[in-house]
N, CA, C and O atoms as CSV, one atom per row, in Angstrom:
chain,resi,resn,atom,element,x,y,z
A,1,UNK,N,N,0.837,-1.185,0.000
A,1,UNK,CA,C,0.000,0.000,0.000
A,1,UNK,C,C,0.879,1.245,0.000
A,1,UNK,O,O,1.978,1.341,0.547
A,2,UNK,N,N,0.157,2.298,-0.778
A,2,UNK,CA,C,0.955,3.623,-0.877
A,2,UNK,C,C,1.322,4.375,0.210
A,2,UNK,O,O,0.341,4.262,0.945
A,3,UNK,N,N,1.891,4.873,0.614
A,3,UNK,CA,C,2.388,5.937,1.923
A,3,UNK,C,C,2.930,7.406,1.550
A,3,UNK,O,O,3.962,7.719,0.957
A,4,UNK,N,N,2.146,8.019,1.961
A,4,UNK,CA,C,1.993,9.582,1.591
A,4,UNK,C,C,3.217,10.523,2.702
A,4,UNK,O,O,3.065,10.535,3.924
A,5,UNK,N,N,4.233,11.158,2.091
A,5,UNK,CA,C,5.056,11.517,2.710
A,5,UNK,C,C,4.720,13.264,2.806
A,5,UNK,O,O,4.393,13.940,1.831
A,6,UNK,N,N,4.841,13.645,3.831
A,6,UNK,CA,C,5.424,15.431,4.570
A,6,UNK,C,C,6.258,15.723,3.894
A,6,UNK,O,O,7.137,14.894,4.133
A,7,UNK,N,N,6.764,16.684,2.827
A,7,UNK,CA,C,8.194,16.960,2.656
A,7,UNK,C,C,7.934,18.766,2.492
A,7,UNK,O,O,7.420,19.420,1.584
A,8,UNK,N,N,8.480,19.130,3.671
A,8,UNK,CA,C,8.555,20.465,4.099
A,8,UNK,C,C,10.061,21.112,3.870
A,8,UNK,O,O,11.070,20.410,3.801
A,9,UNK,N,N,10.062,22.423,3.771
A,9,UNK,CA,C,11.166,23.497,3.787
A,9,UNK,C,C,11.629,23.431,2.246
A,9,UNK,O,O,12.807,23.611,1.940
A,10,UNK,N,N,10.960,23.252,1.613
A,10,UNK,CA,C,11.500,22.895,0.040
A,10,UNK,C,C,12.357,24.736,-0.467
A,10,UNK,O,O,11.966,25.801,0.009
A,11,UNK,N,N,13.272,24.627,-1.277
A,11,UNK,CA,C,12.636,25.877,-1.786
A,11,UNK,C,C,11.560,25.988,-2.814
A,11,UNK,O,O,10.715,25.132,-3.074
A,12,UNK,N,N,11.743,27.418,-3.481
A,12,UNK,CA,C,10.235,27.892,-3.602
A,12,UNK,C,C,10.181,27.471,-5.181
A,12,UNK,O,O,9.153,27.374,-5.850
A,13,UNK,N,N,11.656,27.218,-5.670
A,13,UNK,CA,C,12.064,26.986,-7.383
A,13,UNK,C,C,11.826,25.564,-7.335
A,13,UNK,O,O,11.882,25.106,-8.476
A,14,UNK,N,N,11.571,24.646,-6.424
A,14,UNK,CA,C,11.201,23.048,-6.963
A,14,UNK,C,C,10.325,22.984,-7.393
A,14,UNK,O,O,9.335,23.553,-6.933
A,15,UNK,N,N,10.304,22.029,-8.808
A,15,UNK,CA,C,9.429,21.369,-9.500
A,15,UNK,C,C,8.865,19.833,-9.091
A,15,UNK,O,O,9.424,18.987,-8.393
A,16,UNK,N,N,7.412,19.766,-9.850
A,16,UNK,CA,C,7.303,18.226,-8.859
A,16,UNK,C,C,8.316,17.299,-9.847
A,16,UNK,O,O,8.754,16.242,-9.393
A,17,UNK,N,N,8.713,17.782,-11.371
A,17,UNK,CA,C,9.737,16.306,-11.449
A,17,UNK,C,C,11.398,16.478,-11.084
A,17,UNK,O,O,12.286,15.795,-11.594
A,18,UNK,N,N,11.571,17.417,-10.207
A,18,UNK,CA,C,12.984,17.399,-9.600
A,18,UNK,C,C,12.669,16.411,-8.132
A,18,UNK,O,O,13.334,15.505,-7.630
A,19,UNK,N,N,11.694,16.876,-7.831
A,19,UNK,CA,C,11.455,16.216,-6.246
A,19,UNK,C,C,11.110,15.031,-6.577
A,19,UNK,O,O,11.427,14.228,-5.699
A,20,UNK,N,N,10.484,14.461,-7.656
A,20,UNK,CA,C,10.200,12.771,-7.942
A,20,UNK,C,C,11.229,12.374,-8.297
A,20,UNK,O,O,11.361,11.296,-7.717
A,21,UNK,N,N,12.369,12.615,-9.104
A,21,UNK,CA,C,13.180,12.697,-9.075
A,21,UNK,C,C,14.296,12.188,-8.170
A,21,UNK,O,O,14.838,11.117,-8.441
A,22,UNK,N,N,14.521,12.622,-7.525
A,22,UNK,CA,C,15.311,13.103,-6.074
A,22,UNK,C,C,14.617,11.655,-4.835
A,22,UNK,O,O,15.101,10.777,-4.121
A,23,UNK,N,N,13.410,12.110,-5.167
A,23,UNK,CA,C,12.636,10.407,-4.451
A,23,UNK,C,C,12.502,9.497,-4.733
A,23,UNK,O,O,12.111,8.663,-3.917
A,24,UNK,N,N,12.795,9.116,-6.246
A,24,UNK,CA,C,12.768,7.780,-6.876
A,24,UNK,C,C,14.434,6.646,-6.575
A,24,UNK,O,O,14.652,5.480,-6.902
A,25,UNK,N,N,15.153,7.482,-5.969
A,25,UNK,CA,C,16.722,6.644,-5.451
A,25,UNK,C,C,16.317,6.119,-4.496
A,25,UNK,O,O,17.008,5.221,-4.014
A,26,UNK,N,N,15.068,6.472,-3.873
A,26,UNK,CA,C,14.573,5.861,-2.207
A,26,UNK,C,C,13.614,4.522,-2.242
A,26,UNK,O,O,13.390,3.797,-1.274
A,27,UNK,N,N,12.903,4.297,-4.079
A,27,UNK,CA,C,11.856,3.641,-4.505
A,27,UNK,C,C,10.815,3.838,-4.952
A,27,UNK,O,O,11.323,4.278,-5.984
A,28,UNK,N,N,9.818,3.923,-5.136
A,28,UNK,CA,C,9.091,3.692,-6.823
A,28,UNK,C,C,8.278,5.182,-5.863
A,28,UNK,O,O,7.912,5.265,-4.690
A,29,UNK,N,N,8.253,5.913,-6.700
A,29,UNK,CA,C,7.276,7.356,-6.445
A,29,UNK,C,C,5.721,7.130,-7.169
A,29,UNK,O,O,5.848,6.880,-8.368
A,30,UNK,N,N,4.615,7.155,-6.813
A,30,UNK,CA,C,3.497,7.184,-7.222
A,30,UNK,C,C,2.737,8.595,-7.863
A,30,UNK,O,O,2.110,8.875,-8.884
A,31,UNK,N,N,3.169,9.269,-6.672
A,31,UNK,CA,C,2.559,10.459,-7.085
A,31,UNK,C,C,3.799,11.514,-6.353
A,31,UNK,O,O,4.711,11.253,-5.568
A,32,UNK,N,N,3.365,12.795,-7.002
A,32,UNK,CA,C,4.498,13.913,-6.302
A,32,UNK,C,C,3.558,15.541,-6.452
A,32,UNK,O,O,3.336,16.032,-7.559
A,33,UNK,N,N,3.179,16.083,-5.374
A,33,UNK,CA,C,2.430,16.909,-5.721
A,33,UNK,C,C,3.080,18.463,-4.848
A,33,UNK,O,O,2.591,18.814,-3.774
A,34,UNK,N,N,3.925,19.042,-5.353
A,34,UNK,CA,C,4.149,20.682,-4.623
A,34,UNK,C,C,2.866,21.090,-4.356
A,34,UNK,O,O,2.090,20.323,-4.925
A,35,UNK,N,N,2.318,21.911,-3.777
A,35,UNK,CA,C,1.364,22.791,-3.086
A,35,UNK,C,C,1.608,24.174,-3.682
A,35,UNK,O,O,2.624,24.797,-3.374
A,36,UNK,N,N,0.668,24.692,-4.562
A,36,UNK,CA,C,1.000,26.279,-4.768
A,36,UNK,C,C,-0.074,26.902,-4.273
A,36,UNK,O,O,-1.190,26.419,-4.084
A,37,UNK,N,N,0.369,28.191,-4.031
A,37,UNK,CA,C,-0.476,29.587,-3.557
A,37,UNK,C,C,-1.765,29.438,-4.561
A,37,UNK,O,O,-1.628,28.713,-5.547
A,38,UNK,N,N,-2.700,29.939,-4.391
A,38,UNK,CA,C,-4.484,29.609,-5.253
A,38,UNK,C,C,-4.386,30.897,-6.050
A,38,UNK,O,O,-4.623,31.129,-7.236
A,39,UNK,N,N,-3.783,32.012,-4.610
A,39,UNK,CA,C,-3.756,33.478,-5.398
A,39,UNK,C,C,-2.746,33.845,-6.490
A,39,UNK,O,O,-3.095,34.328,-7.567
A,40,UNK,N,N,-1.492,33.594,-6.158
A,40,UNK,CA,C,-0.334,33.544,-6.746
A,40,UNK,C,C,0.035,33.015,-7.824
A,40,UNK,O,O,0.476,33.503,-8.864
A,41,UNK,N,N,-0.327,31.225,-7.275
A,41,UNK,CA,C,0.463,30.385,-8.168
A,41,UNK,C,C,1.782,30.133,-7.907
A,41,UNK,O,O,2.466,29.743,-8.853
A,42,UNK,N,N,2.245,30.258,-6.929
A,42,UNK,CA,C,3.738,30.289,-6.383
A,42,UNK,C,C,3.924,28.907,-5.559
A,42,UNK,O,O,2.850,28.389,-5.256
A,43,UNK,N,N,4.765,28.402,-5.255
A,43,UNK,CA,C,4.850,27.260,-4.378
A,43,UNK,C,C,4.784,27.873,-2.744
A,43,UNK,O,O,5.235,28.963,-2.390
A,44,UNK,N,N,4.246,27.081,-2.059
A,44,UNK,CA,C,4.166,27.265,-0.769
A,44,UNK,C,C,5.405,26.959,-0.168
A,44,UNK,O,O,5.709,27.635,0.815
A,45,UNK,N,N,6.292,25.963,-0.602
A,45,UNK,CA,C,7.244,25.479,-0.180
A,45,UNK,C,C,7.240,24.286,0.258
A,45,UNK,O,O,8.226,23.823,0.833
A,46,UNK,N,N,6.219,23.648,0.073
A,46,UNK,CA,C,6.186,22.081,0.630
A,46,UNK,C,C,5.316,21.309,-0.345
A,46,UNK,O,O,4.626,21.808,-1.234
A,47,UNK,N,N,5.471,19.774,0.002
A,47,UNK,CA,C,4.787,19.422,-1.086
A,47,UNK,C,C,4.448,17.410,-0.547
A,47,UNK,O,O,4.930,16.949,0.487
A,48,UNK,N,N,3.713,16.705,-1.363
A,48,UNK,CA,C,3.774,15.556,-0.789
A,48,UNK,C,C,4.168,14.703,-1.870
A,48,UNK,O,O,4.143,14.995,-3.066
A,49,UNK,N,N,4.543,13.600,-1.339
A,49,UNK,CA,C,5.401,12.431,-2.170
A,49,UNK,C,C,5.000,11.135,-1.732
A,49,UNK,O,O,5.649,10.667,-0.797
A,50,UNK,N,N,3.967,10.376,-2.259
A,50,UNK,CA,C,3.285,9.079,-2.205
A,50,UNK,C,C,4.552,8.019,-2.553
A,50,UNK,O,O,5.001,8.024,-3.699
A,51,UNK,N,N,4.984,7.325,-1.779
A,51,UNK,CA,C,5.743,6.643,-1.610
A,51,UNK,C,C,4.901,4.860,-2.562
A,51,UNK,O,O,3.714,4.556,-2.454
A,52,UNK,N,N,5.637,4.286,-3.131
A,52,UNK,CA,C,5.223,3.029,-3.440
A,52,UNK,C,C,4.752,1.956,-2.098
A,52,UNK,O,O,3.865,1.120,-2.267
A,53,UNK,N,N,5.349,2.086,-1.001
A,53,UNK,CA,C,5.718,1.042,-0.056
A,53,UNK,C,C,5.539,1.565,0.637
A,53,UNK,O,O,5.531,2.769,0.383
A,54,UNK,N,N,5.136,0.983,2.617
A,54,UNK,CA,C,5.779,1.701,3.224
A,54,UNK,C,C,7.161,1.452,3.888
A,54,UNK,O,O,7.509,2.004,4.932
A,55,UNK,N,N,7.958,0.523,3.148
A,55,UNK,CA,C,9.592,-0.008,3.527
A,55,UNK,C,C,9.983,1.408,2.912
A,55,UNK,O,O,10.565,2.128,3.724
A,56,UNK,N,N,9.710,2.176,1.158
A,56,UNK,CA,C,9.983,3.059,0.583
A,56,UNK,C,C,9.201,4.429,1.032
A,56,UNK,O,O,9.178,5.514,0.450
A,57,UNK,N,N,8.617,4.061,2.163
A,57,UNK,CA,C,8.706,5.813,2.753
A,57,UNK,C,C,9.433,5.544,3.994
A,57,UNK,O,O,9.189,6.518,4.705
A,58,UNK,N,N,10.141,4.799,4.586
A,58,UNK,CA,C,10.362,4.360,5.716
A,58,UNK,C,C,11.947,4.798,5.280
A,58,UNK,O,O,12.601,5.584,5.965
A,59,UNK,N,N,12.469,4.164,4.028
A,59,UNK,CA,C,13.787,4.448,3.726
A,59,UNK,C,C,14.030,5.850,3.152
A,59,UNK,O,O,15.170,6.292,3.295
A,60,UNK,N,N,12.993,6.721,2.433
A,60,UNK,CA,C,12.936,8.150,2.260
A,60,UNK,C,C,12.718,9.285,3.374
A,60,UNK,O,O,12.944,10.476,3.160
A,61,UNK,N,N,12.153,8.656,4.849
A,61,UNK,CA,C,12.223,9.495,5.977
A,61,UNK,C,C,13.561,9.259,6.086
A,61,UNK,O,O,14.135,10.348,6.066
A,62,UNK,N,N,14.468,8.195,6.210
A,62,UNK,CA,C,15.444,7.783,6.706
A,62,UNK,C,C,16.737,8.726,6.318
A,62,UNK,O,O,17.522,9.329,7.049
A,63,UNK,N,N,16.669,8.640,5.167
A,63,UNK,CA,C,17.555,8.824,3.923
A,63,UNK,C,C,17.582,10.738,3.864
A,63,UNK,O,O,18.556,11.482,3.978
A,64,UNK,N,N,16.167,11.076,3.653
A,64,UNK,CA,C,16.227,12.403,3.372
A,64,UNK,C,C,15.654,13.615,4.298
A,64,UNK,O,O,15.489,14.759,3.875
A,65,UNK,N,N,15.418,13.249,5.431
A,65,UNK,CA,C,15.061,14.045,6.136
A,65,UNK,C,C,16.505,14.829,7.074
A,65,UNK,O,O,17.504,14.423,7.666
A,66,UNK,N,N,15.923,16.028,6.786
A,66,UNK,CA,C,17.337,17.018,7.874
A,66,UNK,C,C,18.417,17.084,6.641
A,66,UNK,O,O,19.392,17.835,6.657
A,67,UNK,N,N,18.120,16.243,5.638
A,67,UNK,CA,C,19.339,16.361,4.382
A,67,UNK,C,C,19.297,17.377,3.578
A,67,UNK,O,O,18.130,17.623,3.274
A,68,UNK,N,N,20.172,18.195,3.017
A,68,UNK,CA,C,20.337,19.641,2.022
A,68,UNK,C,C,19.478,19.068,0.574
A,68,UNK,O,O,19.323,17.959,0.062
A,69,UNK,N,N,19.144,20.112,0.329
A,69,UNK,CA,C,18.475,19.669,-0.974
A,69,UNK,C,C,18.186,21.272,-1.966
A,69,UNK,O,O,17.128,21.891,-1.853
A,70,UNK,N,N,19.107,21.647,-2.716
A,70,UNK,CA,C,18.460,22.756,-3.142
A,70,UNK,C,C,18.737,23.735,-2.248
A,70,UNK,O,O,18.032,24.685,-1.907
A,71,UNK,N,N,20.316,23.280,-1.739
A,71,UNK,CA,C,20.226,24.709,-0.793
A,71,UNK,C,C,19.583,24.721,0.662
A,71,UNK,O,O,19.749,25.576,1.532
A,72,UNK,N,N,18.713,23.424,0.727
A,72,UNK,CA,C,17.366,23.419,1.759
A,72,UNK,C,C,18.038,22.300,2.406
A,72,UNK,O,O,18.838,21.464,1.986
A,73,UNK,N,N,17.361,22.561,3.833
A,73,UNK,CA,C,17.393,20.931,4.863
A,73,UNK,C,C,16.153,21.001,4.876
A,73,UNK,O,O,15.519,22.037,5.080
A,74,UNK,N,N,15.447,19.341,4.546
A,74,UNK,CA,C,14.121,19.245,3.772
A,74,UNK,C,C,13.525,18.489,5.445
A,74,UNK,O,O,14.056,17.621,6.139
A,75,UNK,N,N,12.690,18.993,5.573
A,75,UNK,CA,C,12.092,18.409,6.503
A,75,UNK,C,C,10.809,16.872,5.961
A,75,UNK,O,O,9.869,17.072,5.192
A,76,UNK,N,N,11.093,15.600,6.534
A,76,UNK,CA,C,10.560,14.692,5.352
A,76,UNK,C,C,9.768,13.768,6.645
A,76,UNK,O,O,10.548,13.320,7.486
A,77,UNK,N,N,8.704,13.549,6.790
A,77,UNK,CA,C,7.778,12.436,7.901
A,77,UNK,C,C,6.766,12.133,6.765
A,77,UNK,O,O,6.651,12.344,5.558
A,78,UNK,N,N,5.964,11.413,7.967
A,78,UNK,CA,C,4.910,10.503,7.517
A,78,UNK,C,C,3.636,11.750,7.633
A,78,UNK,O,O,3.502,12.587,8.526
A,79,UNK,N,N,2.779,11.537,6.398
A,79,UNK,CA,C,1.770,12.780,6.255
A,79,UNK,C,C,0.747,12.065,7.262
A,79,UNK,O,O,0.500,10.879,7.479
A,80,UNK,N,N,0.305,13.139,7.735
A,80,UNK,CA,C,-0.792,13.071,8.703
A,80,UNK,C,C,-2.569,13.405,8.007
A,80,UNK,O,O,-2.929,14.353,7.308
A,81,UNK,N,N,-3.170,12.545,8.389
A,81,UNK,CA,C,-4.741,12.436,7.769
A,81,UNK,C,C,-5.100,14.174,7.631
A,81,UNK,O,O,-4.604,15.016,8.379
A,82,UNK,N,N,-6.139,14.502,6.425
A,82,UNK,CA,C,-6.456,15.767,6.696
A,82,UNK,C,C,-7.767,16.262,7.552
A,82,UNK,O,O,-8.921,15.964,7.245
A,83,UNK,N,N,-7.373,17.113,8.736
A,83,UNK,CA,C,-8.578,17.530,9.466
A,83,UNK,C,C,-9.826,18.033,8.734
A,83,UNK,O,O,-9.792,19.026,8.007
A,84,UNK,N,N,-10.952,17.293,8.958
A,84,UNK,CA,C,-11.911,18.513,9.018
A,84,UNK,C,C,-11.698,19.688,9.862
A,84,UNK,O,O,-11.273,19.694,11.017
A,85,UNK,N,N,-12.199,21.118,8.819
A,85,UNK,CA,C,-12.424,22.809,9.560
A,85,UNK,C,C,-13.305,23.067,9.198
A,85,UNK,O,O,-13.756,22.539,8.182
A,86,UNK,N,N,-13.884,23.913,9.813
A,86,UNK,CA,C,-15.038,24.577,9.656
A,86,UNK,C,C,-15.189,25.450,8.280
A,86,UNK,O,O,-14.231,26.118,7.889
A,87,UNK,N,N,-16.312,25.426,7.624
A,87,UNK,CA,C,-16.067,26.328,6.106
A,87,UNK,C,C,-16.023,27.936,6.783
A,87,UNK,O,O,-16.249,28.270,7.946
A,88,UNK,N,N,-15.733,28.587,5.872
A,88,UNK,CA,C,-15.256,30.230,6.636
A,88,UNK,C,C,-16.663,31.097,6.893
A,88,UNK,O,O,-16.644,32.300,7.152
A,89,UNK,N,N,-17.884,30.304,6.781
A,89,UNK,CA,C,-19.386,31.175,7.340
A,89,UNK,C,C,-19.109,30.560,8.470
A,89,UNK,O,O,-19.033,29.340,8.615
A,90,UNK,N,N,-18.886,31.741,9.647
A,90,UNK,CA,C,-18.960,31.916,11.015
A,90,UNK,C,C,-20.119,32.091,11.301
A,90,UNK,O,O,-20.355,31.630,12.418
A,91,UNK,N,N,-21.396,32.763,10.596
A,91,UNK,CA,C,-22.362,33.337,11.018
A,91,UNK,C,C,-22.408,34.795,11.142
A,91,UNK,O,O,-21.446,35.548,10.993
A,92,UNK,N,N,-23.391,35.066,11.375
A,92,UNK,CA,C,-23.650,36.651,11.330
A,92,UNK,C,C,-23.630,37.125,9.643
A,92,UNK,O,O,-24.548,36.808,8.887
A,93,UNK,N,N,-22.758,37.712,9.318
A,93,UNK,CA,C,-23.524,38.197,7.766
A,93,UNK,C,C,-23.859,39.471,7.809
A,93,UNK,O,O,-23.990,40.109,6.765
A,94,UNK,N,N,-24.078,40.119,9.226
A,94,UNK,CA,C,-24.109,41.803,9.561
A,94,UNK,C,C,-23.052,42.037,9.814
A,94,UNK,O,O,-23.183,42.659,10.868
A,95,UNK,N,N,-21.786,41.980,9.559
A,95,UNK,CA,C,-20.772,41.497,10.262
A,95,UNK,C,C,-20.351,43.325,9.592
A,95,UNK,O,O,-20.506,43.568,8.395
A,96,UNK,N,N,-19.913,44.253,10.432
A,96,UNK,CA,C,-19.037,45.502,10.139
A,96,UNK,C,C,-20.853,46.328,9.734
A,96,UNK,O,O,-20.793,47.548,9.583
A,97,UNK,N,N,-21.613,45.988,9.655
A,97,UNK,CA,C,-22.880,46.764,9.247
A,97,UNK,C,C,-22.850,47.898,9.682
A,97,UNK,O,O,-22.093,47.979,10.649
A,98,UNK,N,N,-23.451,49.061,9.345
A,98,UNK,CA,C,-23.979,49.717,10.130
A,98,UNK,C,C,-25.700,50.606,9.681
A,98,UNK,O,O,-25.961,51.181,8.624
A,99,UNK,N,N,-26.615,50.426,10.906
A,99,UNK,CA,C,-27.798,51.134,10.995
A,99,UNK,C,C,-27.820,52.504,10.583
A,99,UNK,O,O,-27.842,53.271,11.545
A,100,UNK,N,N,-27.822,53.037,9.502
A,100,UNK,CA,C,-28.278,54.123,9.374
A,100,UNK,C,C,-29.744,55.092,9.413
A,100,UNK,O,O,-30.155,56.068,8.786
A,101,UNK,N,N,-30.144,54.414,10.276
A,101,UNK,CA,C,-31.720,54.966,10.386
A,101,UNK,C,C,-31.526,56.226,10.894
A,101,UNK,O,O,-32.491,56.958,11.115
């Protein structure tokens, strides 16, 4: 089964096929996805890397975490499930109003 890797502190010039790349010496890469800005389009700086295995995310925490990469010490763990949040209606909707009567 696949294993979805954390790979934080990237810089901001990685591409996802330098980082698949770079993860395929560790074992078979499935998927490789940077994270960009929605507004921008810029990389956030981090990104995730679906590992084939989990022996091959086990040997890519091993291998590349705290290691230079691009200038970078890449911060590399095991991705954590994504939380549900609340959608951004707090309520109210009068919110800054004002009564001009």
């Amino acid at each position: 089964m696949a294993t979805k890797l954390y790979v934080g502190n990237l810089p901001f010039t990685t591409t996802e096929g330098e980082l698949k790349d770079y993860f395929a010496a560790c074992g078979t890469v499935v998927s490789c996805n940077v994270i960009m800005d929605k507004y921008t389009n810029k990389s956030r700086g981090f990104a995730f890397v679906e590992m084939g295995s989990q022996e091959d995310a086990n040997k890519a925490i091993a291998e590349k975490n705290g290691v230079e990469f691009q200038g970078r010490n890449l911060t590399v763990n095991e991705a954590k499930p994504r939380e549900d949040r609340p959608r951004g209606n707090f309520g109210g909707g009068e919110r800054g109003r004002r009564d001009y009567r």
